[in-house]
C-alpha positions in Angstrom: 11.1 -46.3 -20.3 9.9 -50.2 -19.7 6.3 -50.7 -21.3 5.5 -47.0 -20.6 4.9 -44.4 -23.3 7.4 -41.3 -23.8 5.8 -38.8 -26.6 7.4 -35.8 -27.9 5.6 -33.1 -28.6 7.1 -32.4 -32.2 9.6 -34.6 -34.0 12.2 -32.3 -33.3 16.0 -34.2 -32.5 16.2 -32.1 -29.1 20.2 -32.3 -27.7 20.3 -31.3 -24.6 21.9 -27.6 -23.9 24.5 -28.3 -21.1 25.1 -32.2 -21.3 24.7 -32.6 -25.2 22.6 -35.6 -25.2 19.5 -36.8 -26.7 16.8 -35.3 -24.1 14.8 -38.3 -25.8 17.2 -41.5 -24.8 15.9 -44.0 -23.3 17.6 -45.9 -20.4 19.4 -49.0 -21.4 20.5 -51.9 -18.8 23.3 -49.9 -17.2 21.1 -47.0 -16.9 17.4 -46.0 -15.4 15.3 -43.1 -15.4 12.5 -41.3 -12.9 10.3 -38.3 -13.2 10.0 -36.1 -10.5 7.3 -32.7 -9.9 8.9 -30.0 -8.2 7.1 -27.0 -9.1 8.0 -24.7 -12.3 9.9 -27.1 -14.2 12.5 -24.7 -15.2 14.3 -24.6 -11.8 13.3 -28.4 -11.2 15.5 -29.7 -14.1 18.7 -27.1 -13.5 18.9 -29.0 -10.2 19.2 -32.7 -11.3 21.6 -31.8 -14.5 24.2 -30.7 -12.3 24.1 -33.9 -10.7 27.3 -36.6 -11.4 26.0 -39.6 -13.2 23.2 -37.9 -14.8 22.8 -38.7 -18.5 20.4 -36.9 -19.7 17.2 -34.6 -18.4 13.9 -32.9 -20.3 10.6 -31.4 -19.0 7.3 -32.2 -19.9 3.9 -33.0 -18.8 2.7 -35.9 -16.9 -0.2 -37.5 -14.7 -3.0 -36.0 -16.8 -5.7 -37.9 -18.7 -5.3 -35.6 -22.0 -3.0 -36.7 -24.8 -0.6 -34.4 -26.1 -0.6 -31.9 -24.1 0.3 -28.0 -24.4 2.2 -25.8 -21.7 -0.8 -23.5 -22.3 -3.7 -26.6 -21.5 -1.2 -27.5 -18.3 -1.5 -24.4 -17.0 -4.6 -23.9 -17.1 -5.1 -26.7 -14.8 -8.0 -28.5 -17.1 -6.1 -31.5 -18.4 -4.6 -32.3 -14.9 -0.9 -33.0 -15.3 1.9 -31.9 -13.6 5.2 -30.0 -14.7 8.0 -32.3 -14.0 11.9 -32.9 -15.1 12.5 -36.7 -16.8 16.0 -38.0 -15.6 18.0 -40.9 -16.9 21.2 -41.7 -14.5 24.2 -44.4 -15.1 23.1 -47.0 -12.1 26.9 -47.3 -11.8 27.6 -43.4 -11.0 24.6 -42.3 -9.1 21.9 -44.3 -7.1 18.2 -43.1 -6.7 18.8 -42.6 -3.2 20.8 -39.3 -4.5 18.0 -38.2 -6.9 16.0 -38.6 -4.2 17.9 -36.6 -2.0 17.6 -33.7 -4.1 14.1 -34.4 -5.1 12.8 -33.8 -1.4 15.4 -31.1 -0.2 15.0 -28.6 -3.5 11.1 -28.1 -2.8 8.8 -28.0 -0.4 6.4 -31.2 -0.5 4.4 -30.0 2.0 2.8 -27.7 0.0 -0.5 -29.5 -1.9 -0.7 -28.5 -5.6 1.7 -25.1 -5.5 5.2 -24.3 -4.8 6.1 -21.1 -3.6 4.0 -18.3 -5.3 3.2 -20.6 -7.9 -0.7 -21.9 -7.2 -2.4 -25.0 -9.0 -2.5 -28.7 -9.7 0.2 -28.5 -12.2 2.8 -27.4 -9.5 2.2 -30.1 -7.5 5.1 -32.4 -5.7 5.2 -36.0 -7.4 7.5 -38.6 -8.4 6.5 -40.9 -10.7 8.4 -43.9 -11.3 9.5 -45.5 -14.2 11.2 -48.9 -12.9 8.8 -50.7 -10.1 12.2 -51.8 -8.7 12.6 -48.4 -7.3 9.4 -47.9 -5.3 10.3 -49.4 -2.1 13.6 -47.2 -1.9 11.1 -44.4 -2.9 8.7 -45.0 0.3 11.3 -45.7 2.6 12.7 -42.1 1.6 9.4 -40.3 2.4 9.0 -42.0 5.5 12.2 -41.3 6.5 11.8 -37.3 5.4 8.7 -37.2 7.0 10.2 -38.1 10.1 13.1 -35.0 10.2 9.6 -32.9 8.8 7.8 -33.4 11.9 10.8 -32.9 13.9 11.2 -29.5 12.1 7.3 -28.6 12.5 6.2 -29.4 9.2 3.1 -30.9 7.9 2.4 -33.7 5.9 3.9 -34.9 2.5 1.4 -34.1 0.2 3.7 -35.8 -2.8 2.2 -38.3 -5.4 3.9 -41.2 -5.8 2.6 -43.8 -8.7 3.7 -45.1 -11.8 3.8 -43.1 -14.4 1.2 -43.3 -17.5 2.7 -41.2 -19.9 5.3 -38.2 -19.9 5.3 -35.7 -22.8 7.5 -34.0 -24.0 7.4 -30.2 -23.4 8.0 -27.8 -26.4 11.1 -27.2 -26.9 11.9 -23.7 -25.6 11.1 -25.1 -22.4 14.1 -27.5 -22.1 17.2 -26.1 -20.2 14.9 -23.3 -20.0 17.5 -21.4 -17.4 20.8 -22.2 -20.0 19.2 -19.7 -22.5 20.6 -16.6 -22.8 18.1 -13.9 -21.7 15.8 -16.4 -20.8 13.9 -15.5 -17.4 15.6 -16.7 -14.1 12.7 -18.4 -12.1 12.1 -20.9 -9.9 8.8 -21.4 -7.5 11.0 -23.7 -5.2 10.4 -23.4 -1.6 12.5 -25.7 0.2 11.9 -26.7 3.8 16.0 -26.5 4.5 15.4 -30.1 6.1 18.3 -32.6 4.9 17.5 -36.2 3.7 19.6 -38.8 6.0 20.0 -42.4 5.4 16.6 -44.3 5.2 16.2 -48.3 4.5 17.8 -49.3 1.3 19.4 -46.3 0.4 22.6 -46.5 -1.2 24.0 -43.1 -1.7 27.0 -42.6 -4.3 28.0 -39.1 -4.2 30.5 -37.5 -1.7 28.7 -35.6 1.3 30.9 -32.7 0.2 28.7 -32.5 -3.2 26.0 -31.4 -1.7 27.7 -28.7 -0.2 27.3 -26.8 -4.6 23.4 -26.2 -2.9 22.7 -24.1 0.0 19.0 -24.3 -0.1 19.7 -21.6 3.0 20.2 -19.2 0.1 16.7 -17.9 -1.6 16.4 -19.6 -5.4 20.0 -20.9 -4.5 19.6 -23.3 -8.1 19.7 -19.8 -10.0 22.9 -18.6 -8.3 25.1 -21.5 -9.7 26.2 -21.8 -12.8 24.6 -24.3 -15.1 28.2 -26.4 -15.4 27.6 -30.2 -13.8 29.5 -30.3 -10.5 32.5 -32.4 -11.1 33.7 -35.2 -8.3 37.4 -34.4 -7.5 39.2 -37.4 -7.1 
């Protein structure tokens, strides 16, 4: 992740449930990474694994001030980081402008520090770049989806957008939470309904017809599909 520091919370060699990958790679030259805040990461992640192009995800803590944090001090709301989902993507299969399309469509960012029921700073909306490359493309989106907002009667993006410091690791019963048998089936997501267009600089790769695997019309709509990634008919 560049110069920044990715920390596990044990020394654990955590493959990833679905895509069988190590949820600790880091992105080489063909590849990038991002970390987004949606709300309960458990939902947050199933969203951008199903995605084409998508190497590898994890959950974990970041834009606190304490070190090594646990899901327990997170959510109490005293070291001040949020839950978010890590991605790594191949540049070549998928483009941030598609990670960004589902970052602001699968949640409400509206909504300051809580997502659905789910109240405190640890819920909040934030993306929190890895690559500075990325941060115009980044802005451009939120203007943009601030724009269809307001003509939909929503307020303000309350999303925090910076360079990430630090992401750890969550423990490990929290990754691919939702592919665990008779593991709870949550997600706090709330999302406006209100699609991302085109915005300067974006560069979508996917088909339009992908996007049609999420109905975000349909309540917790990530929990009704299964937890296969959608493939890209050719």
């Amino acid at each position: 992740m560049n110069t920044k520091k990715s920390i596990l919370a044990s020394e654990a060699n955590f493959v990833h449930r679905i895509l069988k990958t190590d949820i600790k790679k880091e992105p080489n030259s063909l590849e990038d990474s991002i970390i987004f805040g949606c709300g309960c990461f458990w939902g947050a992640e199933k969203c951008f694994w199903k995605l084409p192009g998508v190497i590898t995800t994890s959950v974990g803590y970041a834009g606190g001030d304490n070190i090594n944090p646990t899901y327990y001090e997170v959510c109490s709301g005293i070291t001040g980081h949020a839950e978010v989902v890590k991605v790594v993507w191949n540049v070549n299969e998928i483009d941030i402008s598609d990670l960004l399309k589902m970052f602001w469509e699968c949640h409400n960012p509206t909504q300051k520090n809580r997502q659905g029921n789910d109240l405190g700073t640890q819920y909040r909306s934030a993306i929190y770049y890895t690559n500075k490359f990325n941060e115009d493309k980044i802005i451009s989106s939120k203007e943009a989806y601030q724009r269809e907002l307001n003509a939909n009667n929503f307020g303000l993006i309350e999303t925090e957008i910076k360079m990430v410091d630090a992401y750890y690791y969550a423990e490990e019963y929290h990754q691919q939470y939702l592919a665990v048998e008779g593991n709870r089936q949550y997600c706090s997501a709330s999302p406006t309904k209100v699609k991302l267009g085109n915005f300067k600089g974006n560069n979508y790769k996917l088909p339009k017809e992908l996007w049609d695997n999420f109905n975000w019309e349909i309540d917790k709509c990530v929990l009704r599909s299964n937890n296969k990634p959608i493939e890209i008919s050719n």
